[in-house]
ZAKOLTOR-339878 format. One record per residue: residue number from 0; residue in three letters; x negated, y, z of N, C-alpha, C, O in turn. Coordinates in Angstrom, 2 decimals. Example, Ala and Ser with C-alpha at 12.3 -4.5 7.8 and 13.67 -1.06 7.14 Angstrom:
REM residues 2
[0,"Ala",[-13.19,-5.69,7.80],[-12.30,-4.50,7.80],[-13.20,-3.30,7.80],[-14.24,-3.32,8.46]]
[1,"Ser",[-12.85,-2.25,7.08],[-13.67,-1.06,7.14],[-12.90,0.03,7.87],[-13.41,1.14,8.04]]
***
This chain:
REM residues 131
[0,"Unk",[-143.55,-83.23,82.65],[-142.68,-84.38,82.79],[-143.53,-85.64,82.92],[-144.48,-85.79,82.15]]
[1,"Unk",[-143.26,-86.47,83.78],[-144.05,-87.97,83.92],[-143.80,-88.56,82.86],[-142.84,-88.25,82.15]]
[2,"Unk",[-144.53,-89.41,82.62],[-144.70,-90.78,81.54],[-143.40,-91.19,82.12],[-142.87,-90.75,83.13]]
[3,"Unk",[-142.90,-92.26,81.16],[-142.13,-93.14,81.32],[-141.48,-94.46,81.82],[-140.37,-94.99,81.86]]
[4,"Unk",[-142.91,-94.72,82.22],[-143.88,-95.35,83.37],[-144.60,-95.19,84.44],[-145.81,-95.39,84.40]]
[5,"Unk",[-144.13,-94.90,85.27],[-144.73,-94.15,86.37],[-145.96,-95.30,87.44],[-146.89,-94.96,88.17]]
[6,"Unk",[-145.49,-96.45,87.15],[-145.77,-97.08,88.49],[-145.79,-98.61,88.35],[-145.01,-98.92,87.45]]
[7,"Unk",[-146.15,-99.26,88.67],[-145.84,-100.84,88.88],[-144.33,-101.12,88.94],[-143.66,-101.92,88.28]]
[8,"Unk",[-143.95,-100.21,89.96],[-142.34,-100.86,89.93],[-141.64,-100.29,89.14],[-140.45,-100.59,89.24]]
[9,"Unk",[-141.99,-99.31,88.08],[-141.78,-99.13,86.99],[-141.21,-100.20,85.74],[-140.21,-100.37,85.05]]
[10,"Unk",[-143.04,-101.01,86.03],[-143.19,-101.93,84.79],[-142.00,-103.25,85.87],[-141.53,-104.20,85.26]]
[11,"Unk",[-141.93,-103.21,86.22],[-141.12,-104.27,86.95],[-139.70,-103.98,86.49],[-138.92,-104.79,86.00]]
[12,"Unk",[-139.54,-102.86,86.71],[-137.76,-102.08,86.73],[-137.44,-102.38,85.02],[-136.42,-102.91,84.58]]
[13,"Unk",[-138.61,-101.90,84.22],[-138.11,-101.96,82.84],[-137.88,-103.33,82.46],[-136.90,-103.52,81.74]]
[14,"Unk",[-139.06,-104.98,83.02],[-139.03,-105.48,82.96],[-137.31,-106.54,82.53],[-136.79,-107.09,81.56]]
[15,"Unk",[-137.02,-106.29,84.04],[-135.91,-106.71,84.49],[-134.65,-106.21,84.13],[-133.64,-106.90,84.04]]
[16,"Unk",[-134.73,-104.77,83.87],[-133.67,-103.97,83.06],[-133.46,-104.54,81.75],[-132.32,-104.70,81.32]]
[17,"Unk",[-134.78,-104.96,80.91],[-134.39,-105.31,79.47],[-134.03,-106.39,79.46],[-133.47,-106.71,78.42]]
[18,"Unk",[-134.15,-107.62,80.68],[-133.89,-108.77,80.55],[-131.97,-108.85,80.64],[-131.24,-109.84,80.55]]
[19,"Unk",[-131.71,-107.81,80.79],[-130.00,-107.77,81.09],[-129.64,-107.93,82.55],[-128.48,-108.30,82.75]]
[20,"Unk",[-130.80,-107.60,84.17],[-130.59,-108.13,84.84],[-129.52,-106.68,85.66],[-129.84,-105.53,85.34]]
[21,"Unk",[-128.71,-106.81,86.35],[-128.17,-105.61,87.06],[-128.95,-104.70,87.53],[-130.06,-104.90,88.04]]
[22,"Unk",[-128.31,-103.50,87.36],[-129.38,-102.35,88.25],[-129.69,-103.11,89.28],[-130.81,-103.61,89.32]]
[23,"Unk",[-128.56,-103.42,90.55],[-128.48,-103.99,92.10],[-129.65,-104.94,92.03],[-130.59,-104.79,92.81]]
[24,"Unk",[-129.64,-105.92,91.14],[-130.71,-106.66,91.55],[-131.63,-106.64,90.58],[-131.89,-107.75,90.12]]
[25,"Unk",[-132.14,-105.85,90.18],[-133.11,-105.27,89.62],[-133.35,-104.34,91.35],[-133.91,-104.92,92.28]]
[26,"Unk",[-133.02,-103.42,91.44],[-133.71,-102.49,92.42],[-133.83,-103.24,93.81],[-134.43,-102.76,94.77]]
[27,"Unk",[-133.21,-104.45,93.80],[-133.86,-105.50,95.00],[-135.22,-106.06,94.61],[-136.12,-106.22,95.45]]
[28,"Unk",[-135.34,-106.33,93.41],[-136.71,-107.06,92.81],[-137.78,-105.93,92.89],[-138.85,-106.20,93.44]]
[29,"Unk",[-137.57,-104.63,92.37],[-138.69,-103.91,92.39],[-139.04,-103.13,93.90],[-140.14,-102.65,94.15]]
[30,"Unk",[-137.99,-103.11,94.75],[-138.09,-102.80,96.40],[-137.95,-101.22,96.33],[-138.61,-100.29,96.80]]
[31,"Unk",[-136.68,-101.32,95.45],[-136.44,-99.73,95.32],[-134.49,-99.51,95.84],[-133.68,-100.36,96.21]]
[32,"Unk",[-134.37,-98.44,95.69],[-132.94,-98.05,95.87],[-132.47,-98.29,94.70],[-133.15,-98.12,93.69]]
[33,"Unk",[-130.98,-98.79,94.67],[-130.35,-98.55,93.41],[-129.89,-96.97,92.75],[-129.38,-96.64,91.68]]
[34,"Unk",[-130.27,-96.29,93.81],[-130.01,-94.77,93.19],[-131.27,-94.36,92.33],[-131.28,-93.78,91.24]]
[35,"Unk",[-132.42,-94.85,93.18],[-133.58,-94.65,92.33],[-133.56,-95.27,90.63],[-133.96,-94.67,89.64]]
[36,"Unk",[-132.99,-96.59,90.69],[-132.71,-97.32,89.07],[-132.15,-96.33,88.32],[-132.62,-95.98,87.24]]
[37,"Unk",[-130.83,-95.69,89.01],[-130.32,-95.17,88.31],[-130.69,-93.54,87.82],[-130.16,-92.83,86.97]]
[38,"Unk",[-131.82,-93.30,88.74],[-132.48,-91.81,88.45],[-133.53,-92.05,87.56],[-134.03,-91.11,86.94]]
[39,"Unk",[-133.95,-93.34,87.41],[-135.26,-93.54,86.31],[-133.94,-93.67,84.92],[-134.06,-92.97,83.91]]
[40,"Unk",[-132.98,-94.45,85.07],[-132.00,-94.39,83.72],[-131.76,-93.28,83.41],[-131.23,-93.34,82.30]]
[41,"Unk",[-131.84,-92.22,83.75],[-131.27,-91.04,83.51],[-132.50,-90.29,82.81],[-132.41,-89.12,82.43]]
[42,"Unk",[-133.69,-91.12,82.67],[-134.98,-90.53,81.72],[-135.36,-91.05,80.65],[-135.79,-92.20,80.57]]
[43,"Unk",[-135.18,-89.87,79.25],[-134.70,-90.68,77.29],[-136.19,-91.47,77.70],[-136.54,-92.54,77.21]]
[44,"Unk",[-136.87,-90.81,78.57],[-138.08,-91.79,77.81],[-138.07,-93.58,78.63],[-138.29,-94.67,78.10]]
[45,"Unk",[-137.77,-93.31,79.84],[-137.63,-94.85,80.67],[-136.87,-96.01,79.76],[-137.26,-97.08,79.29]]
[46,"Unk",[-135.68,-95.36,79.72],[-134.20,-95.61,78.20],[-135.09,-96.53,77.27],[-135.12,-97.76,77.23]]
[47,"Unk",[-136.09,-95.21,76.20],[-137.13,-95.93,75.56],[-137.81,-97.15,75.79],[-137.99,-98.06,74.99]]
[48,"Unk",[-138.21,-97.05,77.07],[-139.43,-97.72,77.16],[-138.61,-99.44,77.59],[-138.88,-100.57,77.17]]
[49,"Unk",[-137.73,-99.05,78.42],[-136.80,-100.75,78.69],[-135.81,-100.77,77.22],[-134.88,-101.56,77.38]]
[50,"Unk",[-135.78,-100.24,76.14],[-135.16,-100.65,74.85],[-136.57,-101.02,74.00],[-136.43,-101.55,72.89]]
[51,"Unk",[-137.45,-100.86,74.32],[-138.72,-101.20,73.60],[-139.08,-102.65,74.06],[-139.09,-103.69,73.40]]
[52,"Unk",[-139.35,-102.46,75.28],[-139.21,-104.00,75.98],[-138.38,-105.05,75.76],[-138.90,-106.15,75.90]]
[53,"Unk",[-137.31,-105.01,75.46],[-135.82,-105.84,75.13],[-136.20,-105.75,73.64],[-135.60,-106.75,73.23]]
[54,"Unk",[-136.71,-105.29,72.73],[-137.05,-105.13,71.32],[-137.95,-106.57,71.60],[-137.49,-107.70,71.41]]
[55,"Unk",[-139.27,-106.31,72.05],[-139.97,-107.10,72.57],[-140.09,-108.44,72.66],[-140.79,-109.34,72.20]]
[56,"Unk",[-138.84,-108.19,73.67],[-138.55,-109.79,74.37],[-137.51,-110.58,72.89],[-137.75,-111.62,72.28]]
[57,"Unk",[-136.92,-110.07,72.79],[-135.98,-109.96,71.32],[-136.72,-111.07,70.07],[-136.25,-112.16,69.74]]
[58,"Unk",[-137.84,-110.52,69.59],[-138.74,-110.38,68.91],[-139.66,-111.91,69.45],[-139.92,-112.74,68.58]]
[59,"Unk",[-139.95,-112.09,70.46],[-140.75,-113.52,71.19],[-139.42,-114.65,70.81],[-139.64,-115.71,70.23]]
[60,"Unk",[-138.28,-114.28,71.16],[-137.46,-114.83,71.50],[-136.98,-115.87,70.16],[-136.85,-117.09,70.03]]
[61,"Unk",[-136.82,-114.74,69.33],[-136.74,-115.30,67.32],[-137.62,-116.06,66.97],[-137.44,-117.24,66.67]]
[62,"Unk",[-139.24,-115.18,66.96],[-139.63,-116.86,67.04],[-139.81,-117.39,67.53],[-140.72,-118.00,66.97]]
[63,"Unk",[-139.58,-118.01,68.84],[-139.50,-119.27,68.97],[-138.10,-119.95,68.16],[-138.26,-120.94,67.44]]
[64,"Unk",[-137.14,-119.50,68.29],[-136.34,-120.35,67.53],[-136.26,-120.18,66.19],[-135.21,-120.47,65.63]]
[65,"Unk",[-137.15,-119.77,65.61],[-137.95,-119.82,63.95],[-138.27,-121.38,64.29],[-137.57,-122.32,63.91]]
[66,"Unk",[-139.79,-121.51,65.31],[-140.34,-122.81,65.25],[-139.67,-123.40,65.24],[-139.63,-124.06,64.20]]
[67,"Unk",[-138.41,-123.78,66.47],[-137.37,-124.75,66.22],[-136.30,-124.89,65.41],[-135.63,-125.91,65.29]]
[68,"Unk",[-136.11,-123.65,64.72],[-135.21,-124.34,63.65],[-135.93,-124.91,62.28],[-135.37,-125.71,61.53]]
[69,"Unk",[-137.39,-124.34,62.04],[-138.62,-124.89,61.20],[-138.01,-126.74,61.49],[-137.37,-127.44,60.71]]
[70,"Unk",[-138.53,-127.11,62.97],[-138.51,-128.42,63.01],[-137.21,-129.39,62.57],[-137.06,-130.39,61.86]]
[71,"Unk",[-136.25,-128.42,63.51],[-134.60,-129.06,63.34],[-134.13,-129.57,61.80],[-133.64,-130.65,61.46]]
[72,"Unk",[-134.50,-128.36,60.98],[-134.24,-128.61,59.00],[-135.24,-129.83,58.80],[-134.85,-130.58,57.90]]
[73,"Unk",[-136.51,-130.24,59.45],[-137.21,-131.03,58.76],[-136.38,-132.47,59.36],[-136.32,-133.48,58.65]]
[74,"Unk",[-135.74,-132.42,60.79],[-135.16,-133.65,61.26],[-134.27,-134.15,60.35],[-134.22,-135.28,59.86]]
[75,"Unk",[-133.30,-132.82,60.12],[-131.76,-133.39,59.64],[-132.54,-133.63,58.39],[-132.26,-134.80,58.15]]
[76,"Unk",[-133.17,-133.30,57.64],[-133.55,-133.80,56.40],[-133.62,-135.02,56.15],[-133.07,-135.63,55.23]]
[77,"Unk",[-134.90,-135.79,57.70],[-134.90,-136.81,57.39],[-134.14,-138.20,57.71],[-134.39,-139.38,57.51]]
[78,"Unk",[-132.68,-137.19,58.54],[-131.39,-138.38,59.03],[-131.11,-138.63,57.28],[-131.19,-139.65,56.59]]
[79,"Unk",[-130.66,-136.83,56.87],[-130.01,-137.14,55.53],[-130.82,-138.55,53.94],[-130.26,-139.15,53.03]]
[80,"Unk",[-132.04,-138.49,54.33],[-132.79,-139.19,53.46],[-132.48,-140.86,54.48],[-132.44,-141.94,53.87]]
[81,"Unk",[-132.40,-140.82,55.20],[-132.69,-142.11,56.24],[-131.29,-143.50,55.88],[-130.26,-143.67,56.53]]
[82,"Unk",[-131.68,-144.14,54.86],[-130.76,-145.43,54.53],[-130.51,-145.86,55.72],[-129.33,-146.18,55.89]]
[83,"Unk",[-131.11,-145.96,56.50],[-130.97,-147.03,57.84],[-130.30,-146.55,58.43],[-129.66,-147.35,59.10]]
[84,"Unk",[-129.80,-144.63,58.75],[-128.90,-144.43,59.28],[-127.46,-144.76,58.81],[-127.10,-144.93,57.64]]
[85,"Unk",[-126.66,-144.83,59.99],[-125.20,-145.48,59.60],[-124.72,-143.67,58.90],[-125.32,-142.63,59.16]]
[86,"Unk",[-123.64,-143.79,58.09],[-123.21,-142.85,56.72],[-122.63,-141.54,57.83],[-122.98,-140.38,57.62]]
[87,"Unk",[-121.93,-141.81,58.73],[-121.43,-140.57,59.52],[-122.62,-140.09,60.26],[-122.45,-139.15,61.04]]
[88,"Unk",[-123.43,-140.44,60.17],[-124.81,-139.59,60.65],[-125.61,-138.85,59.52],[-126.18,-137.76,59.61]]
[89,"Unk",[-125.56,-139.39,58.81],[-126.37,-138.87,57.10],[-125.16,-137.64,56.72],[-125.64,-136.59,56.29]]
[90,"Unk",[-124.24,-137.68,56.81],[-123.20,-136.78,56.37],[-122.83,-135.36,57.12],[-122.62,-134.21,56.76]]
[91,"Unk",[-122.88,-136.32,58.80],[-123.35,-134.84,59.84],[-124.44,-134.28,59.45],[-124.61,-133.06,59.54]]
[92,"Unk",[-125.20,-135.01,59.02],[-126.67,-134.29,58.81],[-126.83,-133.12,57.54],[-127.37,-132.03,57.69]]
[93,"Unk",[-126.31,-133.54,56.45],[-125.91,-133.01,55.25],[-124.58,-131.67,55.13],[-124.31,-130.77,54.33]]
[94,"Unk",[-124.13,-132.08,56.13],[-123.24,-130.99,56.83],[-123.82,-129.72,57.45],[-123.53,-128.56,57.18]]
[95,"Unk",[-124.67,-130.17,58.30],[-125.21,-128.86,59.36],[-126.27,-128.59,58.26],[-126.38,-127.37,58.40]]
[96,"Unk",[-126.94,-128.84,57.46],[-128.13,-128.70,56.70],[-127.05,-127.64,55.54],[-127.61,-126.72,54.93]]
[97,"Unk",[-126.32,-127.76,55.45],[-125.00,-127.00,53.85],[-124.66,-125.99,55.21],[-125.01,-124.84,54.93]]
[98,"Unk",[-124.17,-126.05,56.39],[-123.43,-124.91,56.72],[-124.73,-123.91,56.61],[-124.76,-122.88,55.94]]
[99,"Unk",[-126.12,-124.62,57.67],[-126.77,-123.45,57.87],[-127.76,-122.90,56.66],[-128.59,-122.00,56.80]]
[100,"Unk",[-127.44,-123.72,55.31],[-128.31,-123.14,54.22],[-127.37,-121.72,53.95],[-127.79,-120.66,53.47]]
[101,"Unk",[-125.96,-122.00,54.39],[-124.94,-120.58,53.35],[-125.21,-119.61,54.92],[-125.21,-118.38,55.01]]
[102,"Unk",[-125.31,-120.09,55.45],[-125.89,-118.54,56.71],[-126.68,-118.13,56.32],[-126.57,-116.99,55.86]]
[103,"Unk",[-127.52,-118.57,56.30],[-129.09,-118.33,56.22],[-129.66,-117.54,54.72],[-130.68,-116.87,54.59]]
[104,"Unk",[-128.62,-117.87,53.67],[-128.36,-117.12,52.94],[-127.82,-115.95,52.69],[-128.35,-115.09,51.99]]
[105,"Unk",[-125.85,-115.78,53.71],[-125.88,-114.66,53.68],[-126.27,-113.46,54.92],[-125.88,-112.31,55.11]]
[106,"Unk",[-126.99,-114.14,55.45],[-127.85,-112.94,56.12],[-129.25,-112.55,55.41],[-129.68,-111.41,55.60]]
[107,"Unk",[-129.82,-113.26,54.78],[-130.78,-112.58,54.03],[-130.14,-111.40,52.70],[-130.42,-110.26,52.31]]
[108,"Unk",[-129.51,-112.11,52.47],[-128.43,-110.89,51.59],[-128.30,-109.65,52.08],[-128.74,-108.55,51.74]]
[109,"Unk",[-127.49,-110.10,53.11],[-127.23,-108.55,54.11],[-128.70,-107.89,54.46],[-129.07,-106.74,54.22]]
[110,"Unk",[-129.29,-108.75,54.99],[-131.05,-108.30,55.06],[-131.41,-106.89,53.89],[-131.62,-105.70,54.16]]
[111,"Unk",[-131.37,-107.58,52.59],[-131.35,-107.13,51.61],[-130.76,-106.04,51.10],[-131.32,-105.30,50.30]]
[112,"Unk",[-129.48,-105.85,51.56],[-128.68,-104.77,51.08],[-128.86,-103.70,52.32],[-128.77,-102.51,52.02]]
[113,"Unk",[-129.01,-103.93,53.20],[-129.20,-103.28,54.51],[-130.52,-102.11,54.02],[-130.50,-100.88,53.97]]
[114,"Unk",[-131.40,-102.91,53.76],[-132.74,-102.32,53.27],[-132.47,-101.26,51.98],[-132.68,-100.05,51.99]]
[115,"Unk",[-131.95,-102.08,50.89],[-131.77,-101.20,50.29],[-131.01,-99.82,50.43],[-131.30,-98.85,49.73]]
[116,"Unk",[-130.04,-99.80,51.33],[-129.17,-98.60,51.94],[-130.18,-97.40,52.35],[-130.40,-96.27,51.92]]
[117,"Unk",[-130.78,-98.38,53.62],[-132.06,-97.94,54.49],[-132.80,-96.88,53.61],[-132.97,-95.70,53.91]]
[118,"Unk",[-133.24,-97.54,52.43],[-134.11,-96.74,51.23],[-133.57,-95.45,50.45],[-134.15,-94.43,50.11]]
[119,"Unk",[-132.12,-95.90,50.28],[-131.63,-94.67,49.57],[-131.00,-93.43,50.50],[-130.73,-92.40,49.87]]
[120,"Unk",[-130.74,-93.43,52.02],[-130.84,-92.47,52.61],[-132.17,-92.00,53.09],[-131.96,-90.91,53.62]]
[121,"Unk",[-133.04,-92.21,53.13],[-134.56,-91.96,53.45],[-134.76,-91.65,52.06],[-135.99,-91.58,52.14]]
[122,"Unk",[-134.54,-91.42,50.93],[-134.90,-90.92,49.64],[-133.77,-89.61,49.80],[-134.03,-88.43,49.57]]
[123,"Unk",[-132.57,-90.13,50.21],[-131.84,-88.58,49.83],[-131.91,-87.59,51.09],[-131.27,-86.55,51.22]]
[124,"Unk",[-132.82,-88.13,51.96],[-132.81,-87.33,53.31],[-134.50,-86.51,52.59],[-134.49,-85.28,52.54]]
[125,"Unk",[-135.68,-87.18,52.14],[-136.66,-86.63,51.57],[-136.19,-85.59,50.45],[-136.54,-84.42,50.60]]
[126,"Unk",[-135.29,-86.00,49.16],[-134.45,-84.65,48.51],[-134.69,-83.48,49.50],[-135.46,-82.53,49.65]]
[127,"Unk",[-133.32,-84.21,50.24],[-132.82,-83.17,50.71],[-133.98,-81.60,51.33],[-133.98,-80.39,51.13]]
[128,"Unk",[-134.89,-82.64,52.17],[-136.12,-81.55,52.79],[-137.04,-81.11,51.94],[-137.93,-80.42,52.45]]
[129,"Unk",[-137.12,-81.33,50.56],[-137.56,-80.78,49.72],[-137.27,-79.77,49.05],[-138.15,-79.01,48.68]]
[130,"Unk",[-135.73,-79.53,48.72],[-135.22,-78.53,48.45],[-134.96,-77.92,49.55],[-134.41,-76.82,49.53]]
***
């Protein structure tokens, strides 16, 4: 069986596949048939390899908007501290700074409990192959 990667227009096809772009114009970009897109989709490992890529891109994508939301909390901070701003700006500010502290909270929660789940079927799946 071939790699999962066969080719340049391979790395092109997965490229463009993970970006969400259509088979159709995906298989215009790589100078292939769209039957061909759809005969490389039809291989677990290609599947793999453009869900690895989109992992990827996924993954670049967070942080960058890590950095910018890093910066954004330090702005509104300093509308919310800022006397000189007029009060409906300090209050928007104190607003979006309270909504996105209780997100940001309960997704680390869920983070948290997720993991812990994660742990106790990977402990009762190890049981299990032990006995």
């Amino acid at each position: 069986m071939a790699g999962p990667v066969r080719s340049e227009r391979d790395h092109v096809l997965v490229g463009l596949l993970a970006l969400g772009v259509s088979q159709a114009a995906a298989a215009r970009e790589a100078g292939c048939s769209e039957r061909t897109v759809r005969r490389r989709l039809a291989d677990p490992a290609f599947v793999t390899a453009v869900d690895a890529e989109r992992l990827r891109i996924a993954e670049q994508v967070l942080d960058a908007l890590m950095i910018g939301a890093r910066a954004a909390v330090r702005r509104l901070h300093r509308l919310v501290d800022d006397d000189e701003q007029p009060a409906r700006v300090q209050v928007a500010a104190a607003r979006a700074l309270l909504s996105s502290a209780v997100s940001w909270r309960d997704q680390v929660e869920l983070d948290q409990r997720l993991s812990a789940v994660e742990a106790a079927v990977a402990a009762r799946n190890t049981l299990r192959a032990v006995q």
